[in-house]
KEKE-3310 file (N, C-alpha, C; in steps of 0.2 Angstrom, whole numbers, plus 5000, padded with zeros to 4 digits):
npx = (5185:5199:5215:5227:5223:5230:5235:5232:5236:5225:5219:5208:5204:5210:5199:5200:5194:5181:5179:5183:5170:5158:5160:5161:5147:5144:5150:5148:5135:5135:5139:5134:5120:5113:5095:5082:5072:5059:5053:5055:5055:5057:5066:5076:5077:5079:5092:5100:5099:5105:5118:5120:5119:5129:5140:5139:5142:5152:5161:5159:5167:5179:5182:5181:5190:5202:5202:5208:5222:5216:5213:5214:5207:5212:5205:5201:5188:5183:5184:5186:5187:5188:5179:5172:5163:5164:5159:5165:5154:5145:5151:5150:5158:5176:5183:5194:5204:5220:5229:5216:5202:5188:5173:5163:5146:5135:5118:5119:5123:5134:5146:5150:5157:5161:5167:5178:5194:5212:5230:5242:5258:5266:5262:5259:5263:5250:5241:5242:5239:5227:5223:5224:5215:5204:5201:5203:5191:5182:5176:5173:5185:5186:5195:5192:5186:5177:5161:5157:5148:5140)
npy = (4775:4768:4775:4767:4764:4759:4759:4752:4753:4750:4743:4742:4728:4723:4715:4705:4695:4699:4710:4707:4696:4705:4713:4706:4703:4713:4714:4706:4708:4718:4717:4708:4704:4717:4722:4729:4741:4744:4731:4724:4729:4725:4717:4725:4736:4729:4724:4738:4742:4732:4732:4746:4742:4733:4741:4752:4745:4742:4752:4756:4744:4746:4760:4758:4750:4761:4768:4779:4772:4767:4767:4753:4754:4749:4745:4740:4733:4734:4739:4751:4751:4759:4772:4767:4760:4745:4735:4719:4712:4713:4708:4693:4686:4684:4681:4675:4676:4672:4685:4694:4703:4698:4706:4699:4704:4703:4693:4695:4688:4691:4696:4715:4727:4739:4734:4726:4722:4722:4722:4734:4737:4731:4715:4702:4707:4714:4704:4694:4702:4705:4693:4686:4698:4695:4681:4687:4693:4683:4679:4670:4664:4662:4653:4654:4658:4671:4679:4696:4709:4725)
npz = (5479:5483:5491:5489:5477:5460:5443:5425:5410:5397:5382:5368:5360:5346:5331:5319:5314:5315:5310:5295:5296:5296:5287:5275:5270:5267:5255:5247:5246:5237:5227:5222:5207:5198:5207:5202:5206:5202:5199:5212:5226:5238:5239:5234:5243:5255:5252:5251:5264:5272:5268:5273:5288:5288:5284:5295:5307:5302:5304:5318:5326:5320:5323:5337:5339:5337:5345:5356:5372:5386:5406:5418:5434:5451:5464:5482:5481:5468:5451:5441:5426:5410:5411:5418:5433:5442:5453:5463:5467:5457:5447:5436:5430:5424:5409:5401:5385:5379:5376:5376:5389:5399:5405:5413:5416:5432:5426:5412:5397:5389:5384:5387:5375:5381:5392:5390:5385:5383:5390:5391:5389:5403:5403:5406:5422:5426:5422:5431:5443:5438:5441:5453:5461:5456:5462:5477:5478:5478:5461:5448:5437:5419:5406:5393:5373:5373:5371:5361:5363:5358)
capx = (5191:5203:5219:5232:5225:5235:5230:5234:5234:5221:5218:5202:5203:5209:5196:5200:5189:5176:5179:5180:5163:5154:5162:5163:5140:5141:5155:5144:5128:5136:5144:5127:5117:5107:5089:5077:5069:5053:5050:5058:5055:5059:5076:5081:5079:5085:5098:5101:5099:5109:5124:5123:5119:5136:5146:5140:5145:5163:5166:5158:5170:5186:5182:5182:5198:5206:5200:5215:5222:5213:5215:5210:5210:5212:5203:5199:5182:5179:5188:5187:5187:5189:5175:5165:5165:5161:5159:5165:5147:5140:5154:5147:5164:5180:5184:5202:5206:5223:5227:5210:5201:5180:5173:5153:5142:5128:5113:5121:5127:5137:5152:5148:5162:5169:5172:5184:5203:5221:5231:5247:5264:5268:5254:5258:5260:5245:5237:5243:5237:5220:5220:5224:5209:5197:5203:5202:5184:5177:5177:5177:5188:5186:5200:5192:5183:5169:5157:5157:5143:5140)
capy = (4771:4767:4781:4763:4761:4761:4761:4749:4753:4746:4743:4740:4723:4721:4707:4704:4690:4701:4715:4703:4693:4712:4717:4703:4702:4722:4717:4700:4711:4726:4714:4704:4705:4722:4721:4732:4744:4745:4725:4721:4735:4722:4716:4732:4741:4725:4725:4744:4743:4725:4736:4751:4741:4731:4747:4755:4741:4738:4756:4755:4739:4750:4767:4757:4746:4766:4773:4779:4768:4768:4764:4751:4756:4742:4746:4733:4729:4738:4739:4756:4749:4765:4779:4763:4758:4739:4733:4715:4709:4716:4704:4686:4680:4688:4677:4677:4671:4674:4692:4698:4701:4701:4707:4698:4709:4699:4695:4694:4681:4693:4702:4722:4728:4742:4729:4719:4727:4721:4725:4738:4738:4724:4713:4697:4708:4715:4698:4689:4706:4704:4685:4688:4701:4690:4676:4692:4693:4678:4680:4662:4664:4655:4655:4652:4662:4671:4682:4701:4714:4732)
capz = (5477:5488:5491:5488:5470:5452:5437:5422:5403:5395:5374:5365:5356:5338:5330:5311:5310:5317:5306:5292:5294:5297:5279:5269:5268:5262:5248:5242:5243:5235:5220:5217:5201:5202:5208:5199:5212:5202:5200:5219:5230:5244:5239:5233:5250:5261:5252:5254:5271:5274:5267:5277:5293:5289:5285:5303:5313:5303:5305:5325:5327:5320:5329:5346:5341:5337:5349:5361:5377:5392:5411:5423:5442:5453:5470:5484:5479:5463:5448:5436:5417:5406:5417:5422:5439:5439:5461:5462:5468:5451:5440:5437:5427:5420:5404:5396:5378:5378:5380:5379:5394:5398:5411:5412:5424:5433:5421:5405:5394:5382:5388:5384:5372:5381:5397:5385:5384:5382:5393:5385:5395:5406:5401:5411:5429:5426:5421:5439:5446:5439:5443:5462:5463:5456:5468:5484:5477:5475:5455:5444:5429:5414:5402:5385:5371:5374:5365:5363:5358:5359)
cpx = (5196:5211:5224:5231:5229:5231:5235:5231:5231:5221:5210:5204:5204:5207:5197:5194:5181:5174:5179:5175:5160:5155:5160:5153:5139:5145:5151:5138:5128:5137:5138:5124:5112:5103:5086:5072:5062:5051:5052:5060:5058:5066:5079:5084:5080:5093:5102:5102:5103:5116:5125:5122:5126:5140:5146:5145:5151:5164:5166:5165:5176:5186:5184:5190:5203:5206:5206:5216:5219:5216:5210:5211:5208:5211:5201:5193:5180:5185:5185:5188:5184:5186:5169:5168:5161:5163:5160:5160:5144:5144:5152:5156:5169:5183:5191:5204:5212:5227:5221:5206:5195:5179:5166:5152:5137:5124:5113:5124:5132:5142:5151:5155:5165:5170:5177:5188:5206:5224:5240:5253:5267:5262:5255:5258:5253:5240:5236:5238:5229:5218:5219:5215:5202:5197:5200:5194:5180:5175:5177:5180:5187:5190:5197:5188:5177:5168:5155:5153:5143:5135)
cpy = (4773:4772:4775:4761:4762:4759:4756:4750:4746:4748:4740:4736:4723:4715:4708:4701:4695:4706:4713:4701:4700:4712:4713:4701:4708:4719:4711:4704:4716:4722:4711:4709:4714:4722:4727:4736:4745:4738:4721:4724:4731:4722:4721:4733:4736:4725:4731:4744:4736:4728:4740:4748:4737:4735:4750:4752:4740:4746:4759:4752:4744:4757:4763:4753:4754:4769:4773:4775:4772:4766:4759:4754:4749:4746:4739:4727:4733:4737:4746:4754:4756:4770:4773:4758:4752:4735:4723:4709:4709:4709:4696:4680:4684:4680:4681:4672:4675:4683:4697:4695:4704:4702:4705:4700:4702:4700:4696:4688:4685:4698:4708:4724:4732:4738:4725:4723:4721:4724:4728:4737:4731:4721:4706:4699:4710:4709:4695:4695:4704:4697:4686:4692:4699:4685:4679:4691:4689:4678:4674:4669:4660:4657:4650:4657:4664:4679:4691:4703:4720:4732)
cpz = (5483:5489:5488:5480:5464:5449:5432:5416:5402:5386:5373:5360:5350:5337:5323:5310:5310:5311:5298:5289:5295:5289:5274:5265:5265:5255:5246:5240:5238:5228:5217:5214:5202:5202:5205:5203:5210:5203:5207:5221:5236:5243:5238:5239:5255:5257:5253:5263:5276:5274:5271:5284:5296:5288:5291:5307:5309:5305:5314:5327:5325:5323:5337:5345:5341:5341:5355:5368:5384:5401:5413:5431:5447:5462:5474:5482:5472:5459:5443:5429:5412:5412:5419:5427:5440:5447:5459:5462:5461:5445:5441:5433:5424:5417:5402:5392:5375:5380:5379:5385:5396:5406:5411:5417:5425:5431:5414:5402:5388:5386:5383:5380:5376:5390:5394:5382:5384:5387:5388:5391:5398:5406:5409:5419:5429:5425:5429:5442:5445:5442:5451:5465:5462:5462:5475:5484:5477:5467:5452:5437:5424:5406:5394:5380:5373:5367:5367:5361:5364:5365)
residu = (UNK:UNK:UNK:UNK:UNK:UNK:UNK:UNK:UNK:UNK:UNK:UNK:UNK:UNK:UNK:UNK:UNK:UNK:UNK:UNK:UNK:UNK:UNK:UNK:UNK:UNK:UNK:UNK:UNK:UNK:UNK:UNK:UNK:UNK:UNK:UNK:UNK:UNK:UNK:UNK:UNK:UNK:UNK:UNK:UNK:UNK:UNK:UNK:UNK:UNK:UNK:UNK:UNK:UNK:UNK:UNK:UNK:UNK:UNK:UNK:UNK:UNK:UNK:UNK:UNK:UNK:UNK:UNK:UNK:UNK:UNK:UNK:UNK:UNK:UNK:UNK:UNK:UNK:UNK:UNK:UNK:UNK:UNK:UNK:UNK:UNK:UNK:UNK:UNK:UNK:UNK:UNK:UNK:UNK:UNK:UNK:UNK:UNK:UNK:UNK:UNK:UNK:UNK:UNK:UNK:UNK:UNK:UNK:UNK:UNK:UNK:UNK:UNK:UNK:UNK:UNK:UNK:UNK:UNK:UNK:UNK:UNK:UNK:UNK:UNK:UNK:UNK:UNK:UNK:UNK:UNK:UNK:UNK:UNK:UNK:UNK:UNK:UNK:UNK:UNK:UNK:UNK:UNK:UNK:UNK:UNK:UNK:UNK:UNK:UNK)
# end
């Protein structure tokens, strides 16, 4: 990294809607009729395990939005996103919906979650900032939703 770089608070995305659809198939299957474990060992245990697969991922989904602010470092050709070193060559598209901000690596169609912050503080210089060093890089941008996973 370069001795000229800084550093930019970074946040981990709060998603309602996300945190929401995750939740709202544990409390439909939790409230449905009870299934009889001796006459419908299948339904039972999907059902069991459709629950606790929806409670991991809302409480995965709320640890990472609680999880404390991080940096980005802004180096000539590399950017630093929390302890991950991500070389301009490697990035295929940085996506922005708003103030959130994806970073898709070459090879994926899904932006990794913890490549996807907020920026905390002066959000707009930090915005130009990143738009400019997309631009130095050769980088497209594409300003509209995109899709996150773990």
């Amino acid at each position: 990294m370069p001795e000229n770089s800084t550093n930019s608070r970074i946040k981990a995305p709060l998603s309602i809607q996300t945190l929401v659809a995750v939740l709202v198939p544990a409390i439909i299957m939790s409230a449905s009729p009870h299934i009889d474990p001796d006459r419908h060992p299948f339904g039972y245990y999907f059902r069991i395990i459709w629950i606790g697969v929806c409670l991991a991922g809302f409480l995965s989904i709320l640890l990472n939005t609680l999880r404390k602010a991080g940096s980005l470092k802004w180096g000539t050709d590399t950017l630093v996103v929390r302890s991950r070193r991500v070389s301009g060559k490697e990035i295929k598209t940085i996506c922005i919906d708003g103030p959130l901000v994806g970073i898709l690596p070459q090879g994926k169609w899904i932006v990794p979650v913890n490549l996807c912050f907020r920026f905390m503080g002066d959000r707009e210089q930090a915005m130009k900032r990143l738009i400019n060093w997309a631009e130095a890089n050769g980088i497209q941008l594409k300003y509209k939703r995109f899709v996150k996973w773990l």
